[in-house]
KOLROPA-969481 format. One record per residue (C-alpha): residue in three letters; y, x, z. Coordinates in steps of 0.02 Angstrom, whole numbers, plus 50000, padded with zeros to 5 digits. Layout:
// residues N
     r       Y       X       Z
   Ala       Y       X       Z
...
This chain:
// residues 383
     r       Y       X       Z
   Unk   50457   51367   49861
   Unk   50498   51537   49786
   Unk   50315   51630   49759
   Unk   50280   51807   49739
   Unk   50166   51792   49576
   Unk   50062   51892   49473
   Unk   50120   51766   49342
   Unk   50290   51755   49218
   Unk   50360   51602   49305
   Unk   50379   51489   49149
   Unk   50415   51304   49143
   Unk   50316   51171   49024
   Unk   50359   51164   48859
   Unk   50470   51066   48809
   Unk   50517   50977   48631
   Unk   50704   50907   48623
   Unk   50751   50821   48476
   Unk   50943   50860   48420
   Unk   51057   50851   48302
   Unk   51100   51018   48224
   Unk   51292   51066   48211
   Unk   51374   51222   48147
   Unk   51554   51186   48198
   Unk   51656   51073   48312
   Unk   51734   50986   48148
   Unk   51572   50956   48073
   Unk   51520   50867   48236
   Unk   51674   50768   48211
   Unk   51648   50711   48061
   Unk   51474   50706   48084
   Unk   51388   50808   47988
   Unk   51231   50888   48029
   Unk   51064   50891   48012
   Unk   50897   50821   48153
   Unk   50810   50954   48234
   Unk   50684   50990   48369
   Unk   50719   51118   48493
   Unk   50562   51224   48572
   Unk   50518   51322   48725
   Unk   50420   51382   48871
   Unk   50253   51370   48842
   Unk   50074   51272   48917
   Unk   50036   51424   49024
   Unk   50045   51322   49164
   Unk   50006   51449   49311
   Unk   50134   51444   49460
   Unk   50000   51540   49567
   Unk   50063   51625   49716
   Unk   49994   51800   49746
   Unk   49937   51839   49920
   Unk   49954   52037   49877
   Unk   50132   52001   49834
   Unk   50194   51884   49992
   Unk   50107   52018   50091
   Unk   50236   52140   50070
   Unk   50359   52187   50208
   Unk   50250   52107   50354
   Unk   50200   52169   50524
   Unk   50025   52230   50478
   Unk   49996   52364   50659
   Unk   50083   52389   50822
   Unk   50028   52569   50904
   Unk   50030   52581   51076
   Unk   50055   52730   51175
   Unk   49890   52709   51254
   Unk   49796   52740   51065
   Unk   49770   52549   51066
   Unk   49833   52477   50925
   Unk   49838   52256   50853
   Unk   49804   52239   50671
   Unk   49870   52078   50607
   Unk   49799   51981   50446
   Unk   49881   51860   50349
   Unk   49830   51724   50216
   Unk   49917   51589   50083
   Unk   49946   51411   50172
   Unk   49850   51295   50085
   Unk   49855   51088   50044
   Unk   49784   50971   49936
   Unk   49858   50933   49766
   Unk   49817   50749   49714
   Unk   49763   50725   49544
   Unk   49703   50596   49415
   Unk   49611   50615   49258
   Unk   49576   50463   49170
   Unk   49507   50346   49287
   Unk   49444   50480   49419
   Unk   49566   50535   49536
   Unk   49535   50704   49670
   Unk   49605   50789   49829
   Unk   49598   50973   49737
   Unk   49637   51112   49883
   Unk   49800   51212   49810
   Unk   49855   51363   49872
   Unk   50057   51374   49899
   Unk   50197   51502   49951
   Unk   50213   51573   50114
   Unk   50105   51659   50229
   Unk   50009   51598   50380
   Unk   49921   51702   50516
   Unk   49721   51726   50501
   Unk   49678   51878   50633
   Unk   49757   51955   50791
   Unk   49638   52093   50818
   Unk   49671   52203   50993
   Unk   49577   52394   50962
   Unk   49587   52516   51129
   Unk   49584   52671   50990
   Unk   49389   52736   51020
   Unk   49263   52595   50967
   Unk   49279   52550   50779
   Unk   49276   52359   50819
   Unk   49384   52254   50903
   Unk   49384   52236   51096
   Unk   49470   52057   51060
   Unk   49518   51949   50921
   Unk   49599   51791   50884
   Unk   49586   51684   50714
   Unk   49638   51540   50663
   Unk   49569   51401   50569
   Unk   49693   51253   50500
   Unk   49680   51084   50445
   Unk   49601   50932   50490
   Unk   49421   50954   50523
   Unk   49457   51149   50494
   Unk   49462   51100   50295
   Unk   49582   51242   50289
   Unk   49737   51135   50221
   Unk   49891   51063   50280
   Unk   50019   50939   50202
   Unk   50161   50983   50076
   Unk   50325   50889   50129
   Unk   50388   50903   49964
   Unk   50284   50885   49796
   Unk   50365   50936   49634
   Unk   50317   50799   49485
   Unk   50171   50844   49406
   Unk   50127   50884   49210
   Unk   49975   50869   49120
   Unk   49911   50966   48950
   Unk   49753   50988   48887
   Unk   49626   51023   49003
   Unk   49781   51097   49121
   Unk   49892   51033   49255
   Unk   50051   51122   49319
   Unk   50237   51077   49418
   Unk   50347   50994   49281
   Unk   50510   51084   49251
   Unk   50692   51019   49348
   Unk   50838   51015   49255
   Unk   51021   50990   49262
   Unk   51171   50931   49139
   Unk   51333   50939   49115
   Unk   51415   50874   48945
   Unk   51558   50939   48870
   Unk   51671   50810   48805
   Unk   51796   50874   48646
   Unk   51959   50744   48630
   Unk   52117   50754   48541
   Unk   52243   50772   48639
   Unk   52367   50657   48532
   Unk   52529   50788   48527
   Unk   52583   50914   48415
   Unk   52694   51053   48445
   Unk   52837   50957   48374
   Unk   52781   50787   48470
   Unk   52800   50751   48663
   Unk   52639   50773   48750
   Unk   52551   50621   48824
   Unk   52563   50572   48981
   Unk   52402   50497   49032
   Unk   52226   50475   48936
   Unk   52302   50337   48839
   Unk   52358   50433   48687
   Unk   52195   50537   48676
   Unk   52039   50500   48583
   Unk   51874   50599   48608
   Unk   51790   50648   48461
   Unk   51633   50735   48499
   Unk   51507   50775   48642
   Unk   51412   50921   48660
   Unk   51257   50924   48805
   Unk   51203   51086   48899
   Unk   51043   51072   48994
   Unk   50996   51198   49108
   Unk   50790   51203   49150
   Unk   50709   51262   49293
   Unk   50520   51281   49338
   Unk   50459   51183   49471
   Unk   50452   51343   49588
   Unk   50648   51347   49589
   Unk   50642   51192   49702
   Unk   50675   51214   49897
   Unk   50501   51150   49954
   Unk   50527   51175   50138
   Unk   50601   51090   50278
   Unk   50761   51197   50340
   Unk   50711   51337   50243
   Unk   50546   51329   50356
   Unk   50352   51319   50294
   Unk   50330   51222   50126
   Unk   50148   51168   50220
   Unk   50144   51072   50389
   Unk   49969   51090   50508
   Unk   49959   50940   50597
   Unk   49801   51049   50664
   Unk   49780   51225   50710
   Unk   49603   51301   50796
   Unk   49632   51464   50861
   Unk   49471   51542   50914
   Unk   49426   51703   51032
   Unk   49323   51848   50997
   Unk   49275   51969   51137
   Unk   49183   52105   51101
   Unk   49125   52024   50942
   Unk   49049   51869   51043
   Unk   49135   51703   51026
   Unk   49187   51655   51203
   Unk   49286   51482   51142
   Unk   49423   51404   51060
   Unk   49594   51298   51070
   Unk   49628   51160   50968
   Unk   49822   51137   50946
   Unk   49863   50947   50856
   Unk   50024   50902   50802
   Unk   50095   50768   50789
   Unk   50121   50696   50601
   Unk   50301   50751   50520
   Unk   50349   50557   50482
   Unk   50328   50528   50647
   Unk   50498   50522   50727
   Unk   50589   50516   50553
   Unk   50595   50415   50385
   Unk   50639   50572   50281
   Unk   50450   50557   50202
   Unk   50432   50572   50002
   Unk   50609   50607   49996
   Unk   50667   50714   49847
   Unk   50697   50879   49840
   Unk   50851   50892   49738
   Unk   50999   50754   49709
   Unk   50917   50669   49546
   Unk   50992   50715   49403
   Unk   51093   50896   49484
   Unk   51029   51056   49553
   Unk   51102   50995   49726
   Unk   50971   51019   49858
   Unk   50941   50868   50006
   Unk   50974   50943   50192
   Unk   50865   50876   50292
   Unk   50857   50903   50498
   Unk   50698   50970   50568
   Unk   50697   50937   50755
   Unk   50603   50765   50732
   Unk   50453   50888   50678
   Unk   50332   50984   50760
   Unk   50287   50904   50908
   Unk   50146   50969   51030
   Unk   50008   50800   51036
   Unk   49895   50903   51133
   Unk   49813   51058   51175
   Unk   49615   51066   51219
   Unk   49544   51233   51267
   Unk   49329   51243   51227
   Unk   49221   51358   51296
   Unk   49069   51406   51187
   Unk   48903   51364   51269
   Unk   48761   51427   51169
   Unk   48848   51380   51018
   Unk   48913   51204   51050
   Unk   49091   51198   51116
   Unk   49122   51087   51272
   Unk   49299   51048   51318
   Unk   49365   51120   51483
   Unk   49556   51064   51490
   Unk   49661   50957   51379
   Unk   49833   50944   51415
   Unk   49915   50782   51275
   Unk   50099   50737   51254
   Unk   50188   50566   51210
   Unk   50398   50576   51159
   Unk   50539   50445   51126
   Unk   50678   50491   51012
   Unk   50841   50496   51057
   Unk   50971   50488   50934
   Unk   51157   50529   50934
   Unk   51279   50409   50898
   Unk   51357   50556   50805
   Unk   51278   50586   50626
   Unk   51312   50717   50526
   Unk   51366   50644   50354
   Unk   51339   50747   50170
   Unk   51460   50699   50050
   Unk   51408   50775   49863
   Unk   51448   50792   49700
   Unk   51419   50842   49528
   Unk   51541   50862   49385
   Unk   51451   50789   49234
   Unk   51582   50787   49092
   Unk   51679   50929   49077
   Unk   51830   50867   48936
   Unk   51907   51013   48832
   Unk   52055   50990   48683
   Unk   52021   51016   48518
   Unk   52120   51149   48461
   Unk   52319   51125   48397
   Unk   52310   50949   48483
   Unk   52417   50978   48665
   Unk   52592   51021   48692
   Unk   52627   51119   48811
   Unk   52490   51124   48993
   Unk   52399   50996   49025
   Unk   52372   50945   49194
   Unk   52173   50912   49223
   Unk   52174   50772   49357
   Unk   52252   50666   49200
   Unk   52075   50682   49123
   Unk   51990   50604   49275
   Unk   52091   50476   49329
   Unk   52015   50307   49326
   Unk   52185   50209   49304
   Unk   52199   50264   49108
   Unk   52051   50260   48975
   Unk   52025   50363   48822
   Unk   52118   50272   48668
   Unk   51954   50303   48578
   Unk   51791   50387   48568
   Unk   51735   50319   48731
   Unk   51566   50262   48657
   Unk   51526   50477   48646
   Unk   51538   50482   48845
   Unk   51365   50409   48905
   Unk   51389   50465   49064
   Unk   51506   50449   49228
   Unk   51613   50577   49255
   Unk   51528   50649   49442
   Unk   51367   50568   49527
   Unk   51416   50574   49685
   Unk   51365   50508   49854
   Unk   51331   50532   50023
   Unk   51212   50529   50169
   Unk   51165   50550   50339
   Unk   51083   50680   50421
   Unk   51019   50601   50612
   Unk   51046   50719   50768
   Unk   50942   50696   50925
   Unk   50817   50763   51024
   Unk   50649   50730   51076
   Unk   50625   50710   51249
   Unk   50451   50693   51342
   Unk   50402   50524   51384
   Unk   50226   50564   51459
   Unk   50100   50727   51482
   Unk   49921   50687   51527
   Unk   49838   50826   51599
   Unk   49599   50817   51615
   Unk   49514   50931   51673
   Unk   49318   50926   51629
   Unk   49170   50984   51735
   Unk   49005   50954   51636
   Unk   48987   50752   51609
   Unk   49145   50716   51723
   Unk   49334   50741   51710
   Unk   49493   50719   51809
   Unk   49665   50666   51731
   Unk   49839   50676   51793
   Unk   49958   50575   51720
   Unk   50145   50594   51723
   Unk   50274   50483   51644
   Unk   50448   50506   51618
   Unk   50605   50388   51651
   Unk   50763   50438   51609
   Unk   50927   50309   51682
   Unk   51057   50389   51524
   Unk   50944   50464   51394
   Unk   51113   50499   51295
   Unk   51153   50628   51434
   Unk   51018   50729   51365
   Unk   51067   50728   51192
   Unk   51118   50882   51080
   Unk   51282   50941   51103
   Unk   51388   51063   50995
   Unk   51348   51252   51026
């Protein structure tokens, strides 16, 4: 979730104890001295700016008639669980992207719109949605922000075991690693991929659009969703590959289903539904999954100076045959964290609609349900 901020994206501070070398022979013969390594800082404000993700969108369209729609747009919005102490709190949080407030229709000559549509979001209207994916918190003093991500790769020094005079080795066998050296790389929470598919980092599992003619509320529709962990098991998964900067790919098409649309009409200011049309869905899956396969170099092993003859080829370094002849204690790590995953393709395909139709203290429903003899036949296919 990349904002547009009127803040310096930082990332918590952070403290990392170390020990302090000034060459790659002291480290090997281990002399140095303990140290603590500083930075970032407790300004903990990842605030998106609403001026700021405004830019670039459609804000008019001019018609040749002098009419002209004016669109308005706001931050999405969820709620940010929270604990202090023994109290814990639902806070409303605003996050990146934009979502629509007002379509307003002018005809070019009254100063006020001849029709408008906004929208109100959330359950209950409380304005919020849900976050699919929330960064780990971090708490300071009287603060709470997104705790940094962070990657590493170590850099493992060995002797290669030859000498310009000597044969070179042939496998890891004749080498011995002498030192380690650790690169972390930090990012602030913000560098995460928050969305699903690159789409909204907030889901509405409830949008109420409401109508404005002539300045007089005439009624509103209430769109409900149904819940993203509906049709799918991808809920509270991470963000990134723990312990890389390799994001999770996730698919989307389990999400957004239409539960049901009810249209209101606004009778002396109570609304009374007029028609409600409500959808039910089966998954279908195909037997054909898309599988990830990923990895991350870790150790990255480079020869101490004077210590080859002649090139070295690097898959000797990684083979899993041979082992170091010494020094293996330094290497705390595997070489890659790798792994792999599935990715489920399917559809969503209609399994009943329920149509009512309301007349003051009576209604009238139609119901249709759906049978299908080879669901597979309506599966994706490649295009």
């Amino acid at each position: 979730m990349r904002y547009n901020s009127d803040y310096t994206l930082d990332i918590p501070k952070q403290s990392i104890p170390y020990f302090y070398v000034s060459s790659i022979s002291s480290a090997c013969s281990g002399v140095g001295t303990n140290a603590t390594f500083s930075f970032g800082n407790d300004n903990l404000k990842e605030y998106p700016s609403e001026v700021k993700a405004q830019n670039g969108m459609l804000q008019r369209i001019i018609y040749p008639t002098g009419g002209y729609t004016d669109f308005a747009f706001e931050l999405n919005q969820y709620r940010l669980h929270q604990t202090f102490g023994s109290y814990q709190s639902l806070l409303p949080r605003y996050a990146g992207g934009l979502r629509i407030r007002t379509i307003s229709n002018f005809n070019g000559i009254d100063p006020l719109p001849v029709s408008q549509k906004y929208y109100v979001y959330g359950e209950n209207e409380d304005g919020t949605g849900l976050l699919r994916t929330n960064p780990s918190s971090t708490f300071r003093p009287n603060s709470t922000g997104f705790e940094a991500t962070s990657s590493a790769q170590h850099t493992l020094y060995f002797d290669g075991g030859s000498s310009p005079s000597a044969p070179p080795c042939l496998n890891k066998t004749c080498m011995s690693i002498k030192t380690s050296e650790r690169k972390v790389t930090y990012f602030p929470a913000s560098n995460q991929d928050l969305t699903y598919q690159n789409g909204s980092p907030i889901y509405y599992t409830q949008v109420t659009e409401y109508n404005r003619d002539h300045g007089a509320v005439s009624g509103k529709t209430v769109h409900k969703y149904m819940s993203p962990w509906a049709f799918t098991f991808y809920q509270n998964m991470p963000s990134l590959v723990t312990g890389t900067n390799i994001p999770y790919y996730y698919s989307d098409w389990p999400m957004g289903a239409l539960q049901s649309v009810t249209a209101f009409k606004n009778n002396n200011g109570l609304y009374q539904p007029v028609h409600q049309q409500s959808y039910t869905y089966t998954a279908v899956f195909n037997p054909q999954q898309v599988r990830v396969v990923y990895a991350y170099l870790q150790n990255i092993y480079s020869p101490l100076p004077g210590t080859l003859n002649g090139t070295l080829n690097p898959q000797i370094l990684y083979d899993i045959n041979f082992e170091f002849n010494s020094g293996t204690q330094l290497r705390t790590q595997s070489d890659y964290i790798a792994g792999q995953y599935q990715i489920k393709i399917g559809k969503l395909l209609p399994q009943t609609t329920v149509e009512t139709t309301f007349s003051g203290l009576e209604s009238l429903t139609k119901t249709n349900t759906y049978y299908y003899d080879n669901p597979d036949i309506c599966n994706l296919r490649a295009s």
